[in-house]
N, C-alpha and C positions, 0 to 999 in steps of 0.2 A: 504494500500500500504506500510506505513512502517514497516507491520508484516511480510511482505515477503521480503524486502530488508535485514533485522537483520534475519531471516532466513537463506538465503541465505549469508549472512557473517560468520554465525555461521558453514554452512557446509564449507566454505571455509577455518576455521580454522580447521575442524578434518583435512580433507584430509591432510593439511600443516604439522598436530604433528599426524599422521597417526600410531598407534603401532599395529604392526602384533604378531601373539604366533603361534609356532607348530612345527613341523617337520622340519629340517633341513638335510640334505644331503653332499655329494660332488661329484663331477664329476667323471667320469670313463676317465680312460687313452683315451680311442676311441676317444676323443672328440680333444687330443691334434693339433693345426696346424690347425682345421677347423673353420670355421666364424661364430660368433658370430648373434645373431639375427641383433643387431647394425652394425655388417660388422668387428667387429676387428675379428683378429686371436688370437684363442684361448691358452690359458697358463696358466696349475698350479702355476703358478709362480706369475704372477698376483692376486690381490687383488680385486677379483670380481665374480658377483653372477647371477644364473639367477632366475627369478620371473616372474609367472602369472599375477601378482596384481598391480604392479607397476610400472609404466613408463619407458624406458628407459632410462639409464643417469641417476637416481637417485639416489644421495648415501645416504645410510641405514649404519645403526649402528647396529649389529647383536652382542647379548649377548648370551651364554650360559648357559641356567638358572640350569645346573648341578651345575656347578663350578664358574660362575659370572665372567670368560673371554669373553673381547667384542674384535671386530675390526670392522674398517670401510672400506666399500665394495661399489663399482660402478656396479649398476643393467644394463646388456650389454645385455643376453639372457633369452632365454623363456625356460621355462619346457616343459616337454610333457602335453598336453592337459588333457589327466585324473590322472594324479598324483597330490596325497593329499599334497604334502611335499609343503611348504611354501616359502621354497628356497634350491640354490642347491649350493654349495659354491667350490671354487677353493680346493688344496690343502695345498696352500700358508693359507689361511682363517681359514681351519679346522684345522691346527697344531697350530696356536697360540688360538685356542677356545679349542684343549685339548679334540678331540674327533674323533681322526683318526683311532684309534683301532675300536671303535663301532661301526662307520661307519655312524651313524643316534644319533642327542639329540634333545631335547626340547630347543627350542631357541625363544627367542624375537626380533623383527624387528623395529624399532623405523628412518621414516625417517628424514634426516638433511636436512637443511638449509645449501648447500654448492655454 
């Protein structure tokens, strides 16, 4: 019984220091003024992301592992269901990570403790 208790502790520390890698994105103008999975309305302007993986209301630290520019981002919506991309980032997001021409970089997801 106590191998499954410290099991069970231990998966509740990955979830806790959670890091994601891969494709990063940003939202298409279309989206402006519409609601979020969580119900805000939406806004490049805002400092926020949407993700398959992780909860709503979570905020993640998103690095850009081109150039090692991070920001911090509040998880509000969902992607579309068969998209590979890991997160899809405001526009607000993308210009301080330095990858708005591209359009798409390799990035890392590391969630906070907020």
């Amino acid at each position: 019984m106590t191998l499954c208790i410290s099991a069970q502790e231990s998966e509740k520390k990955v979830s806790k220091t959670k890091v994601l890698y891969g494709t990063a994105s940003f939202y298409a103008n279309k989206f402006v003024g519409k609601k979020t999975a969580n119900g805000e309305i939406f806004s490049q302007e805002k400092m926020t992301a949407a993700c398959n993986v992780l909860p709503l209301g979570t905020w993640i630290k998103v690095t850009n592992l081109r150039n090692g520019h991070s920001v911090t981002v509040k998880v509000n919506d969902r992607l579309h269901t068969k998209t590979k991309r890991v997160v899809d980032l405001t526009r607000a997001a993308v210009k301080k990570l330095g990858y708005i021409r591209s359009g798409l970089t390799r990035v890392k997801v590391e969630v906070l403790d907020k």
